[in-house]
Kinemage of the C-alpha trace (Angstrom):
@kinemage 1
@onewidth
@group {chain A} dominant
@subgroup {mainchain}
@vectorlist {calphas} color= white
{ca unk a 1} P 122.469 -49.767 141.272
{ca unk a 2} L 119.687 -48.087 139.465
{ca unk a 3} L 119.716 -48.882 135.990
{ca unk a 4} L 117.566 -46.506 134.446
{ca unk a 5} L 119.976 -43.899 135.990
{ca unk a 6} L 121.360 -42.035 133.430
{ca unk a 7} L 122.666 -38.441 134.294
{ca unk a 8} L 125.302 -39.305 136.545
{ca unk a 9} L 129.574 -39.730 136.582
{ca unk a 10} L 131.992 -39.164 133.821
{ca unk a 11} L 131.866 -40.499 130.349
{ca unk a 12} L 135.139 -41.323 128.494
{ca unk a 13} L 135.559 -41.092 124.685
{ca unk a 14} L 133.934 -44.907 124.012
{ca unk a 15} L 130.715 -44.078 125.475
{ca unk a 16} L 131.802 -45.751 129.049
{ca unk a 17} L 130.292 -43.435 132.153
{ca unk a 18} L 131.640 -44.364 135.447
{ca unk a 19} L 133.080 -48.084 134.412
{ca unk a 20} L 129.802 -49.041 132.480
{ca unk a 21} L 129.566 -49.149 128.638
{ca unk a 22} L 126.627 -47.365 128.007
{ca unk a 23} L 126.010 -48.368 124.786
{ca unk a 24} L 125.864 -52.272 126.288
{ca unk a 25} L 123.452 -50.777 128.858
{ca unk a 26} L 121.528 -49.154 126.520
{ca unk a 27} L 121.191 -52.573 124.154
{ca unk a 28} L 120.785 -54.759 127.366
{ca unk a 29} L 117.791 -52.207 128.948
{ca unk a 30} L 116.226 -52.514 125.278
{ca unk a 31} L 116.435 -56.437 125.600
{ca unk a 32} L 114.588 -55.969 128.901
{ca unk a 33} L 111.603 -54.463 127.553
{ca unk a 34} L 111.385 -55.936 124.535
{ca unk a 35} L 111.708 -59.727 126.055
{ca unk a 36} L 108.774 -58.532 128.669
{ca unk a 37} L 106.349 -56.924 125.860
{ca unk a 38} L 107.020 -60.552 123.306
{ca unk a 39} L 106.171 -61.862 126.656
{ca unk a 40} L 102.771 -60.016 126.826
{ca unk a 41} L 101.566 -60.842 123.911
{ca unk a 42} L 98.944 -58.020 121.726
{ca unk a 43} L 97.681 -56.786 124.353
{ca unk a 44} L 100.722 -55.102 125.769
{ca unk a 45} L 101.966 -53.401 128.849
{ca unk a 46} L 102.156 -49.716 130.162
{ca unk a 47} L 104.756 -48.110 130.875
{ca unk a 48} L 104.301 -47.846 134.337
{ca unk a 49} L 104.557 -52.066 134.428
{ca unk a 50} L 107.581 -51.920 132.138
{ca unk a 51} L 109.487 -49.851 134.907
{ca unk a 52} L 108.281 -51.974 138.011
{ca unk a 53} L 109.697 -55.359 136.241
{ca unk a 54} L 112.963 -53.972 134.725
{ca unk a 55} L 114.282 -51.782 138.029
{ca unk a 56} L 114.347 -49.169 135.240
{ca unk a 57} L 113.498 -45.204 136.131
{ca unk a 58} L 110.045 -43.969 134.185
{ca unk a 59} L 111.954 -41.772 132.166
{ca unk a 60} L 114.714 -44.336 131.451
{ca unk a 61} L 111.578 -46.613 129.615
{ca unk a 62} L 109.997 -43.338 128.350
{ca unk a 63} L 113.304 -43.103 126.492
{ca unk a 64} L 113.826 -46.939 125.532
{ca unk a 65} L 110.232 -47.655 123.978
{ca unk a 66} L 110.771 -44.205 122.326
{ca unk a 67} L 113.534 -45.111 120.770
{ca unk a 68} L 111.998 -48.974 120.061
{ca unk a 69} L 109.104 -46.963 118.575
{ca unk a 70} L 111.527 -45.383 116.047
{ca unk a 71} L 113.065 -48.288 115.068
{ca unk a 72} L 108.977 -49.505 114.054
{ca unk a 73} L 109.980 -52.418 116.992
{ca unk a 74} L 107.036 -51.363 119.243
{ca unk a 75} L 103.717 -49.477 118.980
{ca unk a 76} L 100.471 -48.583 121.000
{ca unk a 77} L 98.295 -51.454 121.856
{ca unk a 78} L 95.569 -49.068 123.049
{ca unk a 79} L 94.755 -47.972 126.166
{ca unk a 80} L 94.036 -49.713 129.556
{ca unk a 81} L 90.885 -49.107 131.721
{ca unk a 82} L 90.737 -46.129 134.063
{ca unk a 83} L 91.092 -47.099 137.694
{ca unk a 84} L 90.066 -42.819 138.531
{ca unk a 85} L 92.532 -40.945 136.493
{ca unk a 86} L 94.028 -40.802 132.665
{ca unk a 87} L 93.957 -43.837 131.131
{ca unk a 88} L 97.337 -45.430 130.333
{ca unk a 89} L 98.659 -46.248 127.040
{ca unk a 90} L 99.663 -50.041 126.890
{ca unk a 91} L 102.103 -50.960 124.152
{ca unk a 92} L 103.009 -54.044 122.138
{ca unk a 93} L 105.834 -55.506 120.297
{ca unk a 94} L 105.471 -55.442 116.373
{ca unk a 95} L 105.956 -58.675 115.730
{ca unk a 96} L 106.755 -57.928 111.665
{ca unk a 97} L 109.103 -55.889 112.240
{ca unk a 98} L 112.286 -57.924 111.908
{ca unk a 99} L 112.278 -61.899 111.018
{ca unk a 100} L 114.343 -64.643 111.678
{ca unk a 101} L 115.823 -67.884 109.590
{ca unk a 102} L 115.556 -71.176 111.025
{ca unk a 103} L 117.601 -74.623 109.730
{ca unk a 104} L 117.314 -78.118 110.724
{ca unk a 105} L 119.841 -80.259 109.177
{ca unk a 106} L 119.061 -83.435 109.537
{ca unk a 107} L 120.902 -86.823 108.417
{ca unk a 108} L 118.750 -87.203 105.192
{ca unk a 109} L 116.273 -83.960 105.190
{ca unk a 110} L 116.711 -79.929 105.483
{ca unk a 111} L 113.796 -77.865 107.107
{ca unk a 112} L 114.013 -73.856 106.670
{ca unk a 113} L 111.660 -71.254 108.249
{ca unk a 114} L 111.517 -67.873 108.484
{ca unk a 115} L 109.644 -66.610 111.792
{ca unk a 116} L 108.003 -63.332 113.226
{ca unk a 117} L 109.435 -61.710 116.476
{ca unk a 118} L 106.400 -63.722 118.290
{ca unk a 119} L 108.203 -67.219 116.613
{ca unk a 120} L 105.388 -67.863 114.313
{ca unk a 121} L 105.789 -69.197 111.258
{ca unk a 122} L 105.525 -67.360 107.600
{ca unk a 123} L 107.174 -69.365 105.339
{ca unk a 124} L 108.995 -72.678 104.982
{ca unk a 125} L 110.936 -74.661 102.973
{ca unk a 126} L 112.427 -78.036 102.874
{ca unk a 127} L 113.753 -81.113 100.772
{ca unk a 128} L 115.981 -83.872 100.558
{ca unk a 129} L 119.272 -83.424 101.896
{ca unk a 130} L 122.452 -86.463 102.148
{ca unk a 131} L 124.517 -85.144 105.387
{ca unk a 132} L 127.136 -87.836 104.189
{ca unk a 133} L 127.750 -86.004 101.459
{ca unk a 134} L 130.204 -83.746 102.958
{ca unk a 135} L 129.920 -80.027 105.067
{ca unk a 136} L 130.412 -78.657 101.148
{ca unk a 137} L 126.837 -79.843 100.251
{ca unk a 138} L 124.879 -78.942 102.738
{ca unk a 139} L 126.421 -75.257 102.841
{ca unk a 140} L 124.658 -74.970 99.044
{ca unk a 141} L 121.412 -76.371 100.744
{ca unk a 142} L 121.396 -74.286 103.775
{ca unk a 143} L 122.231 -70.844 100.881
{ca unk a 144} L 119.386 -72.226 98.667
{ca unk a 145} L 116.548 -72.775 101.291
{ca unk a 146} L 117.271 -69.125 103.007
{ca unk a 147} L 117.075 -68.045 99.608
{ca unk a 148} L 113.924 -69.791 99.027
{ca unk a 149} L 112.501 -68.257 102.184
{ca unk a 150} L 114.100 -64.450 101.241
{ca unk a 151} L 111.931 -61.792 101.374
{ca unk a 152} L 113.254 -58.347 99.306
{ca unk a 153} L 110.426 -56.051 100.418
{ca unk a 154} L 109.455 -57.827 103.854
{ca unk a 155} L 111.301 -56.965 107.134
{ca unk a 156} L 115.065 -57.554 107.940
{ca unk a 157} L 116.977 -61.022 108.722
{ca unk a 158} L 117.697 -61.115 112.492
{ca unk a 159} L 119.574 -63.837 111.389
{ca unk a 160} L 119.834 -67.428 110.846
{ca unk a 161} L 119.984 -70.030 113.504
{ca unk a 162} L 121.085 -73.742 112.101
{ca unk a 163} L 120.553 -76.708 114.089
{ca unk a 164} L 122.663 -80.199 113.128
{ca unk a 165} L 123.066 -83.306 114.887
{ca unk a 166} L 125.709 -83.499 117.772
{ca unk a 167} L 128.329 -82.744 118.905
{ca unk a 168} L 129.317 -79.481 118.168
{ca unk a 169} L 131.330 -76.200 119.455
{ca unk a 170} L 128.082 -74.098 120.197
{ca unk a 171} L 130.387 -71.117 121.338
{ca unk a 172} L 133.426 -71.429 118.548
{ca unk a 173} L 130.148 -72.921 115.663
{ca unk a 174} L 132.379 -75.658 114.627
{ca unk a 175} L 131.476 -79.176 114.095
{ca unk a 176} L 132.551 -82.369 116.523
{ca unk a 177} L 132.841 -85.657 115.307
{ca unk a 178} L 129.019 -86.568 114.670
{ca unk a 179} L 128.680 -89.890 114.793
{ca unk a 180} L 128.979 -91.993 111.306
{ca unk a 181} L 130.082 -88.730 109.893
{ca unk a 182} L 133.282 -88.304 110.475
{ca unk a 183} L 134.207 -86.038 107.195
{ca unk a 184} L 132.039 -83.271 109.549
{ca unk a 185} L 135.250 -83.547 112.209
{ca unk a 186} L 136.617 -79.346 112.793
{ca unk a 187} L 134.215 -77.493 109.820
{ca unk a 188} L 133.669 -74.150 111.017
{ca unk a 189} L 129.786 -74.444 110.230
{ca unk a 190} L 128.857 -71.316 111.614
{ca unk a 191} L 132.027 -69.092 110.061
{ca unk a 192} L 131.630 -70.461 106.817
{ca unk a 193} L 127.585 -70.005 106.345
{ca unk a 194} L 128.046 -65.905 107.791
{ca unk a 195} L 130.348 -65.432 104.854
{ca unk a 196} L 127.711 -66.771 102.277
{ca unk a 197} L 124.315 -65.293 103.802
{ca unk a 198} L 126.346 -61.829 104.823
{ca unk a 199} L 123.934 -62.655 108.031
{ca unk a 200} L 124.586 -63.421 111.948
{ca unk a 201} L 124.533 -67.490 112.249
{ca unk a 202} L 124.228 -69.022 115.344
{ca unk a 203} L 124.864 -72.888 115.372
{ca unk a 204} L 123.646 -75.339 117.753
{ca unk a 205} L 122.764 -79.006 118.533
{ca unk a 206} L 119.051 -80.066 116.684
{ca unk a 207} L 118.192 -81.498 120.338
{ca unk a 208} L 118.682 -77.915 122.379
{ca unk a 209} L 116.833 -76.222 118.792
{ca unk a 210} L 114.443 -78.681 119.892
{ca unk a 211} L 114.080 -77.547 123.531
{ca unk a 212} L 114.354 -73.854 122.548
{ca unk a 213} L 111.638 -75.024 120.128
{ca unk a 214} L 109.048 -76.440 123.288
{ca unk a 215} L 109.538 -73.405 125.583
{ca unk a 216} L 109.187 -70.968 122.684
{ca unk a 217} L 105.740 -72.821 122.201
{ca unk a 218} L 104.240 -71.203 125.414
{ca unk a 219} L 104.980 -67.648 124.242
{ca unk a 220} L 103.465 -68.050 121.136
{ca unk a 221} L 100.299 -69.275 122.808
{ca unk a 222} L 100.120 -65.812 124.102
{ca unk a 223} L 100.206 -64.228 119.989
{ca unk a 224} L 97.094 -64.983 118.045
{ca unk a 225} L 97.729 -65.964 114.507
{ca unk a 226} L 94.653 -64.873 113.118
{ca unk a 227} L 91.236 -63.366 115.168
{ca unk a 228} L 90.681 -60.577 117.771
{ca unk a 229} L 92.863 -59.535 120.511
{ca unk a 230} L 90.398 -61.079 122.829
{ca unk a 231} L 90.781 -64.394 120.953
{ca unk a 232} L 94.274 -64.613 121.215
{ca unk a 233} L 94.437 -63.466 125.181
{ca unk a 234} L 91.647 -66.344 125.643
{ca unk a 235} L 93.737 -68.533 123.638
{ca unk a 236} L 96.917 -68.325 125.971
{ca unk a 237} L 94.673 -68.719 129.180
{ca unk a 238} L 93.051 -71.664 127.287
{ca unk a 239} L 96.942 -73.406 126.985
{ca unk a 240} L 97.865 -71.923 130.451
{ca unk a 241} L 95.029 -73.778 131.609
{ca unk a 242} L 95.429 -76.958 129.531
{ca unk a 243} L 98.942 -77.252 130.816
{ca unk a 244} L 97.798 -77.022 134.746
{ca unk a 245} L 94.948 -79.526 134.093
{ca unk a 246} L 97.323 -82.227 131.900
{ca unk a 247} L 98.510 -82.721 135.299
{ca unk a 248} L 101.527 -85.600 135.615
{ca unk a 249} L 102.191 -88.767 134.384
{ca unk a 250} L 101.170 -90.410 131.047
{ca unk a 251} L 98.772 -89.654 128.802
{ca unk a 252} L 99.241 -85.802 129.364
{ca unk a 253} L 98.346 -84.858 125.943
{ca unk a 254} L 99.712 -81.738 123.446
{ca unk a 255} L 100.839 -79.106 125.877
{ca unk a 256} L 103.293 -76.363 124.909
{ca unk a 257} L 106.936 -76.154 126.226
{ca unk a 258} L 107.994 -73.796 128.778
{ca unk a 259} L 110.198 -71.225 130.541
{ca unk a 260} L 110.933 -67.674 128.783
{ca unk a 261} L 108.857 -64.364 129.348
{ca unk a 262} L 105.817 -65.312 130.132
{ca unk a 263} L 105.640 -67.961 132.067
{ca unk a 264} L 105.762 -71.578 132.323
{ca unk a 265} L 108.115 -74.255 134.285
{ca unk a 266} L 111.693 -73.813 134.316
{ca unk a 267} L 113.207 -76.653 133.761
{ca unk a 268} L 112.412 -79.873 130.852
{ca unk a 269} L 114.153 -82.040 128.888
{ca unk a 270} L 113.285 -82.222 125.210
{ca unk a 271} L 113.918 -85.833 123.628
{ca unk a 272} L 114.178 -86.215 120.488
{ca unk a 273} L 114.105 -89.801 118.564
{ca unk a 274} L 114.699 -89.642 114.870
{ca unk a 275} L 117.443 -91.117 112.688
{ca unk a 276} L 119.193 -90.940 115.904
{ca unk a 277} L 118.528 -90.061 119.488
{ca unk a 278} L 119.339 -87.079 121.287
{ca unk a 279} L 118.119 -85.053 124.469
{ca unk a 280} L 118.168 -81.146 124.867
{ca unk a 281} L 118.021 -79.607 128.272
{ca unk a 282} L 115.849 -76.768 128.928
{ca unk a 283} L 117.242 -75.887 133.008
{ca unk a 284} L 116.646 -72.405 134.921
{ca unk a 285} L 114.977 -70.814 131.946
{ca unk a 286} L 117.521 -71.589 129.123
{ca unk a 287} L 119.597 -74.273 127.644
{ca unk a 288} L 121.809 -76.307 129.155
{ca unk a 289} L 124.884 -77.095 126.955
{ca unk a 290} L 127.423 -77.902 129.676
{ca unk a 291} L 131.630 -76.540 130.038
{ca unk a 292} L 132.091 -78.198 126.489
{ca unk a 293} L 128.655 -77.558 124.461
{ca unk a 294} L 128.233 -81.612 124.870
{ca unk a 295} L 125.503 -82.318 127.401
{ca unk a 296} L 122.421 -83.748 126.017
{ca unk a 297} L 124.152 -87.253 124.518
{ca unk a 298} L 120.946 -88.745 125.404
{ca unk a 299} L 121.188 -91.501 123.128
{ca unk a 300} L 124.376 -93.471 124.026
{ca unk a 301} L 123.684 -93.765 127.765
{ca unk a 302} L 124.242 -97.824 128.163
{ca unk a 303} L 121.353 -99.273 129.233
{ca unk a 304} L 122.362 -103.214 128.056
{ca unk a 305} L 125.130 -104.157 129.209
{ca unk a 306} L 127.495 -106.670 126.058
{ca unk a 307} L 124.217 -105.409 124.436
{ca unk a 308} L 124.373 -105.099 120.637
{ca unk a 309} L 127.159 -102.728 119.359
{ca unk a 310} L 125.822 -98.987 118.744
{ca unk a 311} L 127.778 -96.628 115.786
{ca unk a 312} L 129.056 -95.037 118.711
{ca unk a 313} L 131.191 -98.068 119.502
{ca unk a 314} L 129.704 -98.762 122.659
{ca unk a 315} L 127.378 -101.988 123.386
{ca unk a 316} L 123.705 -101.290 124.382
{ca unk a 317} L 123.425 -97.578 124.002
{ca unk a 318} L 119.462 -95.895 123.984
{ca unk a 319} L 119.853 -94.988 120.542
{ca unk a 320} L 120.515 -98.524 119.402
{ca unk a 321} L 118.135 -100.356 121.094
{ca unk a 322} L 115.586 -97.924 120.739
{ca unk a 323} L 116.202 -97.844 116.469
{ca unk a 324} L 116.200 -101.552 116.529
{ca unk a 325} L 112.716 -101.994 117.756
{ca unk a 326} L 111.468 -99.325 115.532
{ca unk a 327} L 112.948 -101.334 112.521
{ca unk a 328} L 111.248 -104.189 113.673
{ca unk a 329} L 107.809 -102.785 114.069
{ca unk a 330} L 107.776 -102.614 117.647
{ca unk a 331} L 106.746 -99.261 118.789
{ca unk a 332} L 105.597 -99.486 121.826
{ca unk a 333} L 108.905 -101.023 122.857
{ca unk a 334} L 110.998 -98.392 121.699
{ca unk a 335} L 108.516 -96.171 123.444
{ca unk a 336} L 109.389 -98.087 127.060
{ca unk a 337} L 113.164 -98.326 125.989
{ca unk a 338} L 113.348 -94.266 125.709
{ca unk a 339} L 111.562 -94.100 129.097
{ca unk a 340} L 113.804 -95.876 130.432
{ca unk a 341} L 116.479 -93.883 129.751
{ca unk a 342} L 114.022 -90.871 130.303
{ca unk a 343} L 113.673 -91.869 133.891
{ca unk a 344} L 117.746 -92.006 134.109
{ca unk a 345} L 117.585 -88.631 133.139
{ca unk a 346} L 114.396 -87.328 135.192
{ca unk a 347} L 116.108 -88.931 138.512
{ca unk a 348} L 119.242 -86.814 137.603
{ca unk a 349} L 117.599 -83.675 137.054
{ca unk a 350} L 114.105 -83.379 138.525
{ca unk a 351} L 112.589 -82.094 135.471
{ca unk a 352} L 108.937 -80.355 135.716
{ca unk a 353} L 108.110 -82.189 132.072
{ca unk a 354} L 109.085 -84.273 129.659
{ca unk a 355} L 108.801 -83.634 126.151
{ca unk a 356} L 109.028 -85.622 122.687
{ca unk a 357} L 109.665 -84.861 119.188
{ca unk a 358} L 111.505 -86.019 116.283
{ca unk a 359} L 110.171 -87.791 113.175
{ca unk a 360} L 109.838 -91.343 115.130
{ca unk a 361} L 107.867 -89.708 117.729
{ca unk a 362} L 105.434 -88.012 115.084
{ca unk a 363} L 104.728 -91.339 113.483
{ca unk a 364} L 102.541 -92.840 116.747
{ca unk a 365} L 102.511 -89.894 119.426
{ca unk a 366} L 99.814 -91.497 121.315
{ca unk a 367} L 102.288 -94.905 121.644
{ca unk a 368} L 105.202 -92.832 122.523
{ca unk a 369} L 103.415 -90.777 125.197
{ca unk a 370} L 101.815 -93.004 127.477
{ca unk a 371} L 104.908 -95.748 126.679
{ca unk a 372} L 107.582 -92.727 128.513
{ca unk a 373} L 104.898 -92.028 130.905
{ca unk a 374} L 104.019 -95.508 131.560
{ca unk a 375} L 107.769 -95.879 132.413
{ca unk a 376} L 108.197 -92.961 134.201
{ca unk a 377} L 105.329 -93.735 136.502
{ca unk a 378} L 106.364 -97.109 137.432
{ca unk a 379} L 109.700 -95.490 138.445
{ca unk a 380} L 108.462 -92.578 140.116
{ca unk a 381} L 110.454 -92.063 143.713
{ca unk a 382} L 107.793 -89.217 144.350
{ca unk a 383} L 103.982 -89.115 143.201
{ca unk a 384} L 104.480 -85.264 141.443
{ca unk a 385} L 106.591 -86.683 138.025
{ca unk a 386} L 106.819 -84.741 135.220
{ca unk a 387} L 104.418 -84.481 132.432
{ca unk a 388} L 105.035 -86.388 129.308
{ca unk a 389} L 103.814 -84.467 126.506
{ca unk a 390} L 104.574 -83.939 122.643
{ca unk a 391} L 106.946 -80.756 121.957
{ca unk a 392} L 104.515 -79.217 119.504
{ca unk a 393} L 107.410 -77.093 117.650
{ca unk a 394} L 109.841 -78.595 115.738
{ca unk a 395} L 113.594 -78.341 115.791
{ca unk a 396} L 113.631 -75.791 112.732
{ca unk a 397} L 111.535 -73.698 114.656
{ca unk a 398} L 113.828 -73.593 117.441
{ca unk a 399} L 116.468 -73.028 115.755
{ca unk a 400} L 114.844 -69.660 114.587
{ca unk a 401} L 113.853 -68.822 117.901
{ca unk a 402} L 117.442 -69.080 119.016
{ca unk a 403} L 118.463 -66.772 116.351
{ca unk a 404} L 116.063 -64.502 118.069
{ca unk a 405} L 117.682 -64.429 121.145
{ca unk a 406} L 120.246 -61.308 120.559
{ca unk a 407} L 117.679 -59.263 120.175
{ca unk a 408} L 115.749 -60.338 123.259
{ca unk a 409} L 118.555 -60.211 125.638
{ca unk a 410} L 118.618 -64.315 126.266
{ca unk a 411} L 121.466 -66.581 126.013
{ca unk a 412} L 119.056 -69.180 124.021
């Protein structure tokens, strides 16, 4: 079917023409080109492109990116070189036209940004926060920081995406039993914050904020935050290129995540090792949350057997072992422990990277790095592993970026 077509079959009185709700079209063609222009960074694309990588008519984009251009979503980015007849007119996503709220609740702290459509940062907020306190509490802390981060004459809220510790109902927002926590058991997270902000909330695990987080680092490589056009498009080849030369194993380096618009690999795991331990999945260009938003329970994988009791009440879990060698100073072995279970997890899934983050992580990146990909080497069944690389976004930044996704046309 061609969806730019437009002029054909019956409509009804909803706006449906020939079985298809048009005004779903209409929002899901949008999504299309605005997804491929994030994707393109300042410099933009013609029109011409726009139509060859939606399946969309010329006139159906004509009328899209006029309409975006109403809406102050998208605007000229210039005009590309002649190849022997009128030059065309490239355009760009406005990346200040609408912003985004993200939340990281974590066990003892609360991280708030508020993000561009390109996922950059322009303003954050954090503090203190007890999540043993009770859901109650940390509703007033998540109202406060958005607050904090409120804008009255800058662009709309998107939304707000908030990212807690697992598990959770991604799809009904309402909190599992997280572990050590049980007061958290059935709150409708999600439901309750909409009613106080008046804004969409999306709610999801910290760990699949956290691989949202890594891939929506390679887009923002392509969006300058400050310089020339030139500097940013030099920029993105420059990571482009860093990420092809880190090549595999350990010692990779700082690369950015990957797999949305744009480019990058499709599938990595993001680990993250903080007050606990916790893994999101980045597979086929999204995340993977599996039939009961609970995939990604990184942490309490047993690894020693009648090993020492984990708050999970299993023996030997990751997440234990792994905490009590960071309590006793020994880094680098909590670095081997999570590649161990890292290499569980790359054998499963044939990952093309693997990347860290968390608090625990960010206190000796160069230890954690070359410990997973010191593991991961030794238990390599084929010589092209994954990189092992830091995530280089954090999980409140993620979080935003997921609360991006509606208007993008991505699941998240």
């Amino acid at each position: 079917m061609n969806r730019g077509s437009s002029n054909s079959g019956h409509s009804d009185a909803h706006g449906r023409r020939g079985g298809v709700n048009l005004p779903a079209l209409r929002g899901h063609n949008e999504a299309l080109v605005l997804d491929l222009l994030r994707g393109a960074g300042p410099v933009g694309l013609g029109r011409t492109e726009l139509a060859a990588r939606t399946g969309l008519t010329p006139q159906a984009v004509s009328k899209i990116t006029a309409r975006l251009g109403a809406d102050g979503l998208v605007a000229e980015a210039g005009r590309a070189a002649s190849t022997g007849g009128k030059p065309r007119t490239l355009l760009r996503l406005v990346p200040d036209a609408r912003h985004a709220v993200g939340v990281h609740l974590d066990r003892d702290v609360l991280k708030a940004v508020r993000v561009d459509l390109a996922g950059r940062v322009v303003a954050d907020s954090g503090g203190p926060l007890d999540f043993g306190a009770g859901p109650e509490a940390a509703v007033e802390a998540v109202v406060r920081a958005v607050a904090r981060l409120g804008d009255p004459y800058g662009p709309p809220l998107l939304g707000v995406g908030v990212a807690a510790p697992g598990p959770l109902d991604h799809r009904a927002g309402v909190m599992g039993r997280v572990t050590g926590f049980p007061s958290w058991k059935g709150f409708p997270l999600r439901g309750v914050l909409e009613g106080r902000l008046g804004l969409p909330v999306l709610l999801d695990k910290d760990t699949n904020a956290g691989a949202a987080a890594a891939a929506g680092a390679w887009l923002r490589a392509t969006w300058p935050d400050e310089g020339s056009e030139a500097e940013g498009a030099a920029r993105a080849a420059g990571a482009v290129g860093a990420d092809v030369a880190a090549g595999v194993g350990a010692g990779a380096g700082v690369v950015a995540g990957g797999g949305i618009a744009g480019g990058g690999p499709h599938t990595c795991v993001y680990l993250h090792v903080g007050t606990g331990l916790g893994a999101g999945l980045w597979l086929g260009g999204g995340v993977y949350r599996g039939a009961r938003s609970a995939a990604g329970e990184f942490g309490h994988q047993v690894l020693l057997l009648d090993g020492p009791p984990c708050r999970c009440g299993a023996r030997g879990c990751v997440e234990v072992l792994c905490l009590e060698a960071v309590a006793r100073g020994d880094i680098p072995g909590a670095a081997r422990i999570v590649g161990e279970a890292a290499a569980n997890l790359v054998a499963l899934l044939d990952v093309d990277r693997v990347l860290l983050g968390g608090r625990v992580v960010a206190s000796a990146p160069d230890v954690f790095v070359a410990g997973v990909g010191a593991v991961l080497a030794a238990r390599a069944l084929d010589p092209a592993r994954p990189v092992v690389a830091l995530a280089g976004a954090g999980v409140a930044e993620g979080a935003a970026e997921m609360a991006l996704t509606s208007l993008f046309g991505r699941a998240g």
